[in-house]
C-alpha positions as CSV (number, residue, x, y, z in Angstrom):
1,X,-82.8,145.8,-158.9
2,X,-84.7,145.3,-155.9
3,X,-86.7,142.1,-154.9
4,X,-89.9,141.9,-152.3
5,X,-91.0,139.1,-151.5
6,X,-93.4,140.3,-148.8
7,X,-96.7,141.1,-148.1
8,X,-97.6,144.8,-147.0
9,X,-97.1,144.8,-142.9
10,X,-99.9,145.1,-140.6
11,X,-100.8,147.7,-138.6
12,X,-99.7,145.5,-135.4
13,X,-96.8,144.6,-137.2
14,X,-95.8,148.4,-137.7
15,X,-96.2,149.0,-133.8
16,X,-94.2,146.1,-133.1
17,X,-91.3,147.2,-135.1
18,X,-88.9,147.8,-132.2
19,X,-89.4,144.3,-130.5
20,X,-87.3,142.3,-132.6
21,X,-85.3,142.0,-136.2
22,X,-85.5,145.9,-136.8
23,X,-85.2,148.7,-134.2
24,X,-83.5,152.1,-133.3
25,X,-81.1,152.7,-131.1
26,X,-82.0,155.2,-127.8
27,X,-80.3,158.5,-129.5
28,X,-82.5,161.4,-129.8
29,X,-80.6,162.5,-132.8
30,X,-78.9,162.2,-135.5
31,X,-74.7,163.0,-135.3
32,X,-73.8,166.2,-137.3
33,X,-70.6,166.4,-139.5
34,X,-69.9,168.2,-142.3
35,X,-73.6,169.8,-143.4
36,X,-75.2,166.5,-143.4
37,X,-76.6,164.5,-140.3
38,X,-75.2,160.7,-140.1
39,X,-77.2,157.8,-139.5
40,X,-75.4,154.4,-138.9
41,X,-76.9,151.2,-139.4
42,X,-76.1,148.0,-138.4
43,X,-76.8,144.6,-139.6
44,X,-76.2,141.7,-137.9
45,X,-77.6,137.7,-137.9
46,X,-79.2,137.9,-133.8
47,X,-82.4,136.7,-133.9
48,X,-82.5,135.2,-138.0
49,X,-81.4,138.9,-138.6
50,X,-81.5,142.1,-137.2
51,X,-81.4,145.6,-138.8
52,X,-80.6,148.6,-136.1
53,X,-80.3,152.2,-136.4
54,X,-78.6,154.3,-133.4
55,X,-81.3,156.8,-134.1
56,X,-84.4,157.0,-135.0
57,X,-84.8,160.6,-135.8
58,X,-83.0,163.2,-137.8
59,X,-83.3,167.2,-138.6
60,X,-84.4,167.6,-142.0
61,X,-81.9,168.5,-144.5
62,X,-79.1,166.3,-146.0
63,X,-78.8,163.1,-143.8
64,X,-76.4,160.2,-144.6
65,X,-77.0,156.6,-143.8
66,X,-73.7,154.3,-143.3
67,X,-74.6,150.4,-143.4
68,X,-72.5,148.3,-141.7
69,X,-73.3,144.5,-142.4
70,X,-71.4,142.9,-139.9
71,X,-73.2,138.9,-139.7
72,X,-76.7,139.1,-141.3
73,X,-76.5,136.6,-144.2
74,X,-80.0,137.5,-144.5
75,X,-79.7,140.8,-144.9
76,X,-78.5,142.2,-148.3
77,X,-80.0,145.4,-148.8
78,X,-81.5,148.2,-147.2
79,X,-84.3,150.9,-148.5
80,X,-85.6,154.2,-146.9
81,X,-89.3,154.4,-148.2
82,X,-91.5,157.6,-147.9
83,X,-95.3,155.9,-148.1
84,X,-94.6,153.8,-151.0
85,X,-91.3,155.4,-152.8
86,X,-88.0,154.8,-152.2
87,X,-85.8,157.8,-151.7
88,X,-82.9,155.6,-151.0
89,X,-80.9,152.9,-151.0
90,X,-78.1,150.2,-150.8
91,X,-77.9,146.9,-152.2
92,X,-75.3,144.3,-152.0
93,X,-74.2,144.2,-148.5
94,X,-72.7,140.9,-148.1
95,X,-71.0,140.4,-144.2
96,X,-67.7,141.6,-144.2
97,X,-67.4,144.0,-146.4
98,X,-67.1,147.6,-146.0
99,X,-69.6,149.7,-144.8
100,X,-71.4,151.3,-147.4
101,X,-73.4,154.5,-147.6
102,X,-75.7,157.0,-148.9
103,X,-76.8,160.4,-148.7
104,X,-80.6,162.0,-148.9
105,X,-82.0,164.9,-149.0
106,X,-85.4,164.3,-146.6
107,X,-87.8,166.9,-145.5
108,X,-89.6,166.9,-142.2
109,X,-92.0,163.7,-141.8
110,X,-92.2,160.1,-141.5
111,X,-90.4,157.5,-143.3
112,X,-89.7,153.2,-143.2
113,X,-86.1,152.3,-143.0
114,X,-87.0,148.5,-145.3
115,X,-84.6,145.5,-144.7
116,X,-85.7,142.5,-146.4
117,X,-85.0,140.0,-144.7
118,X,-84.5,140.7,-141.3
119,X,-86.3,139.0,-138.2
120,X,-88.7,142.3,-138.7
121,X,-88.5,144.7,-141.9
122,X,-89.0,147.8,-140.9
123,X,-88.5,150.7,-138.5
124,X,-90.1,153.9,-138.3
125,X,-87.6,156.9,-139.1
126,X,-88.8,160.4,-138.2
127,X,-87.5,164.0,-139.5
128,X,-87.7,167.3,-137.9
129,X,-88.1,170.4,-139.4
130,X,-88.2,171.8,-142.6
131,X,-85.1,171.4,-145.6
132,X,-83.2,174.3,-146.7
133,X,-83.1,175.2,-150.5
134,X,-79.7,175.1,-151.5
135,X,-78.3,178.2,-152.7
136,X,-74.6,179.5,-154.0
137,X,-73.1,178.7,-157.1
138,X,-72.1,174.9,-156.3
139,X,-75.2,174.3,-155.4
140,X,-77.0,176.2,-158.3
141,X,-74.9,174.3,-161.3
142,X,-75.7,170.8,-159.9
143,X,-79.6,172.2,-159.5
144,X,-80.0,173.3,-163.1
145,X,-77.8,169.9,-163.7
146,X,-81.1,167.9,-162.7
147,X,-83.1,169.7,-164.9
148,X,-81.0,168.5,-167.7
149,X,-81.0,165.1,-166.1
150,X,-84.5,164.6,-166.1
151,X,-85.0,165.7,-169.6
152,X,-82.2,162.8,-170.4
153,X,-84.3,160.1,-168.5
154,X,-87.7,161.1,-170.2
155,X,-85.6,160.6,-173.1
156,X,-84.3,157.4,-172.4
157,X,-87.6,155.9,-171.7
158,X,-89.3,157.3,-174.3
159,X,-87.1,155.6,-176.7
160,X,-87.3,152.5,-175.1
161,X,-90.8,152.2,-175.7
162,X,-90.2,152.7,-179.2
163,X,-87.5,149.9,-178.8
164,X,-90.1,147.4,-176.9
165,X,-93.0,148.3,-179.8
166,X,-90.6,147.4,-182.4
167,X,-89.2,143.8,-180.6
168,X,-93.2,143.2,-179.9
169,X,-93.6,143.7,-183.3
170,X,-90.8,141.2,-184.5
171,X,-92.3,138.4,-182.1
172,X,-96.0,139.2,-183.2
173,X,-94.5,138.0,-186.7
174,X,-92.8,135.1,-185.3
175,X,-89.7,136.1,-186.6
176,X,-87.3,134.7,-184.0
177,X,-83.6,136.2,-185.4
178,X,-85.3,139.6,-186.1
179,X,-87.0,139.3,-182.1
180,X,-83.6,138.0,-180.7
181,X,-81.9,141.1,-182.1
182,X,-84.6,143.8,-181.5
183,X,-84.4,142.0,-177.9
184,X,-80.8,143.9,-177.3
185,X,-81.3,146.7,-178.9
186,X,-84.1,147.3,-176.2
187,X,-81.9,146.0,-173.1
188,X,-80.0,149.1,-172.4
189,X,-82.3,152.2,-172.0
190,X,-83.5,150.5,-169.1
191,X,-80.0,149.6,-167.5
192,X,-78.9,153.0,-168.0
193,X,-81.9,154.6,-165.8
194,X,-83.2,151.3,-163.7
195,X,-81.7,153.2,-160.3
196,X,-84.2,155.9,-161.0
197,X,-87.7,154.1,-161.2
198,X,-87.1,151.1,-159.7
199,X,-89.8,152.1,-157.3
200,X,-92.8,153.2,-159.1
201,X,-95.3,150.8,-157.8
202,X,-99.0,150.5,-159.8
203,X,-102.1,151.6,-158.0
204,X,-103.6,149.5,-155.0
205,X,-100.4,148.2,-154.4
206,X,-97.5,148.9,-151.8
207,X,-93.4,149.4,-152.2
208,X,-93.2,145.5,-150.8
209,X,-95.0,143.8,-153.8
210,X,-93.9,142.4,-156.5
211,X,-97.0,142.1,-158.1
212,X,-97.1,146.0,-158.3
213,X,-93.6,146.7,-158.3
214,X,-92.3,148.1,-162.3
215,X,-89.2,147.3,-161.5
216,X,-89.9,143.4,-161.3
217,X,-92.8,143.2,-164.1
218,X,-90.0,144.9,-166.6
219,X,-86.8,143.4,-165.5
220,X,-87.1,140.1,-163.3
221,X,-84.2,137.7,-163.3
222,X,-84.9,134.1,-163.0
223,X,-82.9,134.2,-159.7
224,X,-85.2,136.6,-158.0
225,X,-88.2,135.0,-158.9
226,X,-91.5,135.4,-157.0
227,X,-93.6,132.4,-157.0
228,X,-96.5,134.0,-156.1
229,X,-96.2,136.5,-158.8
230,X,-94.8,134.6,-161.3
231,X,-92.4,135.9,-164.3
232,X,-92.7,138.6,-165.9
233,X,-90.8,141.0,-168.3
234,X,-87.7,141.1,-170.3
235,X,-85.4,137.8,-169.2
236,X,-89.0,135.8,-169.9
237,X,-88.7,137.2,-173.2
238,X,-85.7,136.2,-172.8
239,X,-85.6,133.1,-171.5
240,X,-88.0,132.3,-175.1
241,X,-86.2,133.5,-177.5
242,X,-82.8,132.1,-176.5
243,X,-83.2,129.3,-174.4
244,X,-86.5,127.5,-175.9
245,X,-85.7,129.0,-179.4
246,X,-89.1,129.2,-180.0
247,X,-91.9,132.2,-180.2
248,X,-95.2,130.9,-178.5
249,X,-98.5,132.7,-177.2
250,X,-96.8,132.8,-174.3
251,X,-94.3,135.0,-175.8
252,X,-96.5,136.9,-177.4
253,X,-98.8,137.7,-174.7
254,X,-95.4,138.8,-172.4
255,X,-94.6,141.4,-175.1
256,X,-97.5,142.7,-175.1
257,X,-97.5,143.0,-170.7
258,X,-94.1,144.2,-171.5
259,X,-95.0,147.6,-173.6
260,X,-97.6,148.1,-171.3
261,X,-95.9,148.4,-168.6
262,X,-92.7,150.6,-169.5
263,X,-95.4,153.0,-171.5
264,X,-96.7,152.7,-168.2
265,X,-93.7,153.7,-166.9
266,X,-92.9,156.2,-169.3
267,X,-95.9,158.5,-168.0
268,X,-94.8,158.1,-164.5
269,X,-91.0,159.2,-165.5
270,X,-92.5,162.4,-166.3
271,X,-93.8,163.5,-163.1
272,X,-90.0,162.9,-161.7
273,X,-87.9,165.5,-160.2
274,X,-84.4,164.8,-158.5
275,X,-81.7,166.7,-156.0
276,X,-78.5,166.3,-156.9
277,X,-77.4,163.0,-154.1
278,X,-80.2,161.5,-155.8
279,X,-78.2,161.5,-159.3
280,X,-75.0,160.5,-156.8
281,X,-76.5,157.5,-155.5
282,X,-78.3,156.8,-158.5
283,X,-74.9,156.8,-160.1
284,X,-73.4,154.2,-157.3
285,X,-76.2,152.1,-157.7
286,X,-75.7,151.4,-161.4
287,X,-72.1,150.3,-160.9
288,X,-73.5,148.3,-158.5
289,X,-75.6,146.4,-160.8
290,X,-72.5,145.6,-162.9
291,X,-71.1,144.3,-160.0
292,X,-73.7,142.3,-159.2
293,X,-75.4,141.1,-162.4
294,X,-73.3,142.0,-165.3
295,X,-69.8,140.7,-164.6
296,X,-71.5,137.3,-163.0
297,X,-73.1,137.0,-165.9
298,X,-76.5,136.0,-164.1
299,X,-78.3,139.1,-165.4
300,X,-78.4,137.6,-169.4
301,X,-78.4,134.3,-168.4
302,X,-80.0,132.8,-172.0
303,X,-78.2,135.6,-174.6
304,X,-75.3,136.4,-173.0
305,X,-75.5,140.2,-174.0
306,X,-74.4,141.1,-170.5
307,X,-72.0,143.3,-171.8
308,X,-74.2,145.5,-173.5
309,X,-76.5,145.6,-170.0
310,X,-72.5,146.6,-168.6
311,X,-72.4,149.7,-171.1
312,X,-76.0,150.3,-170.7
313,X,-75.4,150.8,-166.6
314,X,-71.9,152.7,-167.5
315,X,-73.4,155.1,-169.4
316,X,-76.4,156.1,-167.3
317,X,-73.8,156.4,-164.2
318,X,-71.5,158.5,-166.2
319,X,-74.3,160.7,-167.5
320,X,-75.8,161.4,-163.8
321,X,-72.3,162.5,-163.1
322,X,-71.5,164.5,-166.2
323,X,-74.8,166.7,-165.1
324,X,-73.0,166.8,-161.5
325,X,-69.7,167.4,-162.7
326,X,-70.1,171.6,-163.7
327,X,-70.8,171.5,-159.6
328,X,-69.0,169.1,-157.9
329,X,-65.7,170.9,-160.3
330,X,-65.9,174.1,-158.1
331,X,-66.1,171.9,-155.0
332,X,-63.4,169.1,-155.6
333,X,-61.5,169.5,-158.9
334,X,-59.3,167.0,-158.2
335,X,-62.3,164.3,-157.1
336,X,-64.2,165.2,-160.2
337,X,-61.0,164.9,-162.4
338,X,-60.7,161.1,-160.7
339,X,-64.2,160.2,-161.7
340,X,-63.6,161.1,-165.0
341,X,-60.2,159.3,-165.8
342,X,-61.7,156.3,-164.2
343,X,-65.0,156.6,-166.7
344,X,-62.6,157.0,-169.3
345,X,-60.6,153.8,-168.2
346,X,-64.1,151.7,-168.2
347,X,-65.5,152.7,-171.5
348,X,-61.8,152.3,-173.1
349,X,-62.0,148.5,-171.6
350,X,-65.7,148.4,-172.4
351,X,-64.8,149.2,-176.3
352,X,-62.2,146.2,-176.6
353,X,-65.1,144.1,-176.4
354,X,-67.0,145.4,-179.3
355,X,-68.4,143.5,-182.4
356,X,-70.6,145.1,-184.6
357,X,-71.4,141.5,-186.2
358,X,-73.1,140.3,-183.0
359,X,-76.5,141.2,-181.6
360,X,-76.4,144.5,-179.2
361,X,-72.5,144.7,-180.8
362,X,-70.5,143.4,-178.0
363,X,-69.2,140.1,-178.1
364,X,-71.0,137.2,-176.2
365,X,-70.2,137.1,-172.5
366,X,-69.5,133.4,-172.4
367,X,-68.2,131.3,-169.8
368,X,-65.0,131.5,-171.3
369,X,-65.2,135.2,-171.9
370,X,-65.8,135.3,-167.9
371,X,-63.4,133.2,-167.0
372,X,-60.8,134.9,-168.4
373,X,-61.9,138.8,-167.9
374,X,-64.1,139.0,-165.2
375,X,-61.5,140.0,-162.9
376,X,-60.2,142.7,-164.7
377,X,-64.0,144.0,-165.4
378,X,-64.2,143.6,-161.7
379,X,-61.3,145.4,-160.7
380,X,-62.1,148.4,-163.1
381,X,-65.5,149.2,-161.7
382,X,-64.5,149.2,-158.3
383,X,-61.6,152.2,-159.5
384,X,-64.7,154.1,-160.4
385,X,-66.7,153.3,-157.5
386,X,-64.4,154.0,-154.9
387,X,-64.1,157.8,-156.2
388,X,-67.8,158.2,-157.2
389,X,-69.3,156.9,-154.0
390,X,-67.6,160.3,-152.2
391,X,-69.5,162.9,-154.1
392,X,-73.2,162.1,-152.7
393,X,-72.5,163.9,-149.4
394,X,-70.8,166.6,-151.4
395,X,-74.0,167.1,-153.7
396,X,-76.5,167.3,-150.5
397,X,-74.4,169.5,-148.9
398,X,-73.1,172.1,-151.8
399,X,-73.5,175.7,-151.5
């Protein structure tokens, strides 16, 4: 999930942009290759932290960005915002490591490359012309594959509205083992479609604050925590039920916040519609939370169900592709076969883990539990990533 920590910027600020921490490179345009225009982006620790493009300005269409974290221990993430939504992004881009990417489908206008953290945050990003509609069989399977998509979000969130009602309910009648298992149940329909909505933002507020942001009212860690806004959402329910041990008007009152603000959410899902990189990246992105939260174990840091958040991320990534997959079949059999044994090789790990006698019904993800497997967890995510982060050019690009 994303954090922001900042305040909106300034008018001054956003005309200062290219002075310092944030700028574009001289380029007039974006480089060409393959149907798609590529950005790259650099981070680096000059000046407490410095985010640079080598162009600020691309022709509308398919256009990847290719971050390249090479000192900026600031700088772990990047997001390209339209006004107040993000359209796209990449988290967990720790020095050293690879350079990672993704691919979006912009049409002409203006747009905010976002880098928390950097000595300034954001840069102006400018697109010319107008997109083409994709056309060709490729293109039309993986089109009427984000039809069926959406319909699968609406219904996720829908349900887990019904899921937050009933664990509201539970802790409204201070029953703490009923609201401690109702609390799992209601963990995974948001894991499995957080990379879709975590930038709805509630009115009068902008993409950079918290204390608008969905994302952090519903799923704050402890970790990430905003003083200024305070804690909010699931892991404070959390934190209460299995921590503290206790149900309080405190709890009670966070429930409440809580299925206000994914019914909230559940109204805004329905306006969604997506391209097919956008189910891509959105795929990516929940592997990347397992990465990140899951197999650390800091993302259930009180119940330990991080396994069932694992599954929970597994399965929306796998269903974004398995919409993809009719698609991406006539344009890389042998890509799309990869994907598929390496989904099959995660869930068949995933189900060794199962215990229908604990809470969520996977086993506790102890200390010891980690110690012992979070290598292996680690190792077989990153045989699905490596395949799956190849197909979001290939969906922007598809004819």
């Amino acid at each position: 999930m994303n954090v922001r920590l900042l305040a909106p910027l300034t008018a001054a600020a956003t005309l200062a942009l290219v002075l310092s921490g944030c700028s574009a490179g001289g380029a007039p345009s974006a480089t060409a290759s393959g149907g798609a225009t590529h950005v790259a982006v650099t981070l680096t620790g000059d000046n407490g932290g410095t985010c640079s493009l080598d162009t600020a300005t691309a022709a509308a269409g398919p256009v990847t960005f290719t971050v390249t974290n090479q000192s900026a221990t600031s700088i772990t993430e990047i997001e390209l915002l339209s006004g107040d939504r993000i359209v796209g992004e990449k988290e967990n881009l720790a020095p050293g490591l690879s350079s990672a990417s993704f691919t979006v489908t912009l049409d002409g206008g203006s747009y905010q490359l976002y880098c928390p953290g950097a000595a300034t945050e954001t840069i102006p990003f400018s697109v010319t012309g107008q997109a083409a509609t994709p056309t060709g069989s490729a293109a039309s399977l993986m089109a009427e594959g984000t039809q069926g998509y959406a319909t699968y979000v609406d219904g996720v969130v829908d349900s887990m509205v019904t899921a937050v009602a009933t664990l509201k309910s539970s802790i409204d009648a201070g029953d703490l083992a009923k609201a401690q298992a109702d609390y799992a149940l209601a963990r995974p329909f948001y894991e499995r479609i957080e990379s879709d909505v975590d930038g709805f933002v509630l009115p009068g507020h902008s993409a950079t604050d918290n204390a608008g942001s969905l994302d952090y009212l519903i799923d704050m860690r402890e970790s990430n925590l905003d003083p200024a806004v305070g804690w909010h959402g699931f892991h404070a329910i959390e934190r209460d039920l299995f921590q503290a041990g206790a149900i309080t008007a405190s709890t009670t009152q966070l429930a409440a916040e809580l299925l206000t603000n994914v019914t909230t959410l559940d109204s805004l899902v329905k306006t969604l519609s997506y391209k097919p990189e956008d189910l891509a990246n959105g795929a990516a992105s929940l592997l990347e939370e397992v990465q990140s939260g899951k197999i650390s174990g800091e993302e259930e840091a009180y119940s330990h169900i991080d396994l069932v958040d694992f599954a929970g991320n597994v399965e929306g990534a796998q269903q974004a592709f398995a919409y993809l997959e009719p698609g991406l079949t006539t344009l890389d059999s042998g890509l799309t076969q990869q994907i598929s044994a390496q989904f099959a090789a995660v869930n068949k790990l995933l189900d060794g883990y199962r215990d229908q006698s604990a809470i969520g019904g996977y086993v506790r993800y102890t200390d010891a539990v980690k110690a012992a497997d979070a290598v292996t967890l680690s190792r077989a995510v990153q045989a699905l990533q490596e395949p799956l982060a190849q197909i979001a050019e290939k969906a922007a690009t598809a004819s």
